[in-house]
FIKOLZA-1660 file (N, C-alpha, C; in steps of 0.1 Angstrom, whole numbers, plus 5000, padded with zeros to 4 digits):
% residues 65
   i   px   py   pz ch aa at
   1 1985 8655 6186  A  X  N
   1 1983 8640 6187  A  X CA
   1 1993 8633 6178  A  X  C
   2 2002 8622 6182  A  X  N
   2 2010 8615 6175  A  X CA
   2 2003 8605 6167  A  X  C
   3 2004 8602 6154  A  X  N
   3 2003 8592 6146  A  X CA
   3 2009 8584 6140  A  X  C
   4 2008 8572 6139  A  X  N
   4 2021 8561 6133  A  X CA
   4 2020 8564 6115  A  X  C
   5 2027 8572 6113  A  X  N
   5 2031 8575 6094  A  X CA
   5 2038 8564 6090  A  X  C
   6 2037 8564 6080  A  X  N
   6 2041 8551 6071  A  X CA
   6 2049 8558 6059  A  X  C
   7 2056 8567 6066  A  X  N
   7 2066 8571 6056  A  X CA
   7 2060 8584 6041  A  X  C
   8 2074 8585 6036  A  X  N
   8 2070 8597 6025  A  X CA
   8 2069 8591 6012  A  X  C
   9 2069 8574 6011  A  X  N
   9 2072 8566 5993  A  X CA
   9 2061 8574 5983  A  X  C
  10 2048 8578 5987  A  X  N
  10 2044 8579 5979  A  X CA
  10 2040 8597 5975  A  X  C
  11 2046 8602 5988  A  X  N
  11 2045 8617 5988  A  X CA
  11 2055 8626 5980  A  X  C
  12 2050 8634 5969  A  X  N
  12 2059 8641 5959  A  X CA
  12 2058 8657 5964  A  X  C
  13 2052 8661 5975  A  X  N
  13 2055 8672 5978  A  X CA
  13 2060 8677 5994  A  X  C
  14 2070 8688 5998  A  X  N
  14 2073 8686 6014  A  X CA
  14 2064 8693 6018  A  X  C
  15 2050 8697 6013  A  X  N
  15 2041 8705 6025  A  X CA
  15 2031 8689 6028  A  X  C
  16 2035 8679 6023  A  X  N
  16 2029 8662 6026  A  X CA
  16 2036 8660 6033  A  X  C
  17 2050 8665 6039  A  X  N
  17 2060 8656 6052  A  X CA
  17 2057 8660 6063  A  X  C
  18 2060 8649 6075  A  X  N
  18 2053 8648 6085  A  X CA
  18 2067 8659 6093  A  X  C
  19 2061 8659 6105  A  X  N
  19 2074 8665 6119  A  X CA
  19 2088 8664 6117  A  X  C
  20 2088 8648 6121  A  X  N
  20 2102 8640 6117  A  X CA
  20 2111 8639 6104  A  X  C
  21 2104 8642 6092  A  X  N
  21 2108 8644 6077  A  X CA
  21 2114 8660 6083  A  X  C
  22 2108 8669 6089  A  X  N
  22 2114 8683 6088  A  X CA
  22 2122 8682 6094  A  X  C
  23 2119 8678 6106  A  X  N
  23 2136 8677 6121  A  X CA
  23 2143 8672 6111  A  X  C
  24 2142 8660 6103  A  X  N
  24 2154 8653 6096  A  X CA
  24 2163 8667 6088  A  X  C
  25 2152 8668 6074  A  X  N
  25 2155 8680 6067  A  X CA
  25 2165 8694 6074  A  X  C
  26 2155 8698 6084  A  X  N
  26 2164 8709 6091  A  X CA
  26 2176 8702 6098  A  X  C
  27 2177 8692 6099  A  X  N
  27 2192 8688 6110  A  X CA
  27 2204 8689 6098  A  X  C
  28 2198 8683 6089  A  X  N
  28 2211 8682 6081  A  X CA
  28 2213 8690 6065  A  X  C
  29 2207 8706 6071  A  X  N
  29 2205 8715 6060  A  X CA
  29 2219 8724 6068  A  X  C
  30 2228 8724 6057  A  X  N
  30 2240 8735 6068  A  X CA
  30 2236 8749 6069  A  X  C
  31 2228 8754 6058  A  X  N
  31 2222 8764 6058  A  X CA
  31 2213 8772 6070  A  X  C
  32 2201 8762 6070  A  X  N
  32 2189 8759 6085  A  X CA
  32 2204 8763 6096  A  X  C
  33 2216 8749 6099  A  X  N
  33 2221 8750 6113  A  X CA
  33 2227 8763 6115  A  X  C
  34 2233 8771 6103  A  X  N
  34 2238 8784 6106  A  X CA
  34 2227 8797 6108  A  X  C
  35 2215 8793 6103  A  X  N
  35 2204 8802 6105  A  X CA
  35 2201 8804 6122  A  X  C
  36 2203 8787 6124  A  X  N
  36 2197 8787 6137  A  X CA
  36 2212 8787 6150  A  X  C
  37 2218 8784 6141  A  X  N
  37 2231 8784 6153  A  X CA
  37 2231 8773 6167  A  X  C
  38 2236 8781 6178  A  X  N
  38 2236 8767 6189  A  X CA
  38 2220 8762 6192  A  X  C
  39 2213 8766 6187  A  X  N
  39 2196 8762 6189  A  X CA
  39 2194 8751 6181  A  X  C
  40 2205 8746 6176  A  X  N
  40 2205 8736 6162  A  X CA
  40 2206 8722 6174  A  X  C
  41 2208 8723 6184  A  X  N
  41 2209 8715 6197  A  X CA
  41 2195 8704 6195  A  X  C
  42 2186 8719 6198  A  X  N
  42 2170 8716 6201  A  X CA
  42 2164 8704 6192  A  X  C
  43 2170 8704 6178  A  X  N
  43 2164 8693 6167  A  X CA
  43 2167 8683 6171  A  X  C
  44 2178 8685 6174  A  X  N
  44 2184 8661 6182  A  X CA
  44 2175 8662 6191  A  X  C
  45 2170 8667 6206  A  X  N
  45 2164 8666 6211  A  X CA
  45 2145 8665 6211  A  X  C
  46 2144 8672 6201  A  X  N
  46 2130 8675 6198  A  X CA
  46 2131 8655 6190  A  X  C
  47 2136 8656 6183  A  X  N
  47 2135 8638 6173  A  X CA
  47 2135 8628 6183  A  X  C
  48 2150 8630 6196  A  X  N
  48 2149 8620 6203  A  X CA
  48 2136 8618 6213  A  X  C
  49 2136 8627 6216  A  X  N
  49 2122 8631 6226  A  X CA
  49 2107 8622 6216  A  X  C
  50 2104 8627 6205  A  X  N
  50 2093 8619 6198  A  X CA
  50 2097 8608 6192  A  X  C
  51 2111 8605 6192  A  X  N
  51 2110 8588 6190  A  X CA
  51 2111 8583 6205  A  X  C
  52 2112 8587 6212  A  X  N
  52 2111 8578 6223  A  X CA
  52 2096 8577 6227  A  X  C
  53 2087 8584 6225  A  X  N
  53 2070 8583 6229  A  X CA
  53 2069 8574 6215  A  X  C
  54 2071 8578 6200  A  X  N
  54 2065 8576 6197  A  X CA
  54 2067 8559 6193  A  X  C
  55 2082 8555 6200  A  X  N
  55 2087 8540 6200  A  X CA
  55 2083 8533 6211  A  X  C
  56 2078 8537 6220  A  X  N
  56 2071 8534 6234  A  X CA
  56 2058 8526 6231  A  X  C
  57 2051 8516 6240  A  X  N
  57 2042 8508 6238  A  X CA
  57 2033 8517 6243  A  X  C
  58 2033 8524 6248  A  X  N
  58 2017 8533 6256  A  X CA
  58 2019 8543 6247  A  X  C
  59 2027 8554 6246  A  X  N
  59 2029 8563 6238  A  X CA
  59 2024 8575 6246  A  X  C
  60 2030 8569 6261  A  X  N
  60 2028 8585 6270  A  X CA
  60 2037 8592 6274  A  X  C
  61 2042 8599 6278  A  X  N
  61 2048 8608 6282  A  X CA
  61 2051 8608 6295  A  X  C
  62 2063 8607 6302  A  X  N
  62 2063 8609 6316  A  X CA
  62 2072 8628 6319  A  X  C
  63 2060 8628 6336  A  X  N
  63 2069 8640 6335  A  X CA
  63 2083 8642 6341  A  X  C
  64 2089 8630 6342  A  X  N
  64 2099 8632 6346  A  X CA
  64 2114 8643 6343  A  X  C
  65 2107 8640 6326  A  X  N
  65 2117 8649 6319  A  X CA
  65 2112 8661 6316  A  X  C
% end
């Protein structure tokens, strides 16, 4: 289930960050992208995919995609 987070200001540890803090973290860890290699794709996709539901007024999912 998606939840509207209000960010990490007051969180001092990353087992407290949410999905989107990790996709961030792992996208721009050069380390993570050579671990993962061309799969390093999936993270833009996996972020754009949940900001698009989670920027959406219903916050559903169509199956189109």
């Amino acid at each position: 289930m998606l939840y509207r987070h209000t960010g990490l200001q007051g969180d001092k540890n990353i087992c407290d960050a949410d999905i989107i803090a990790l996709l961030q973290i792992s996208s721009n860890n050069r380390e993570i992208n050579a671990l993962i290699g061309a799969s390093s794709g999936y993270l833009h996709e996996i972020r754009k995919t949940r900001n698009e539901i989670y920027h959406s007024s219903s916050m559903k999912v169509s199956n189109e995609k």
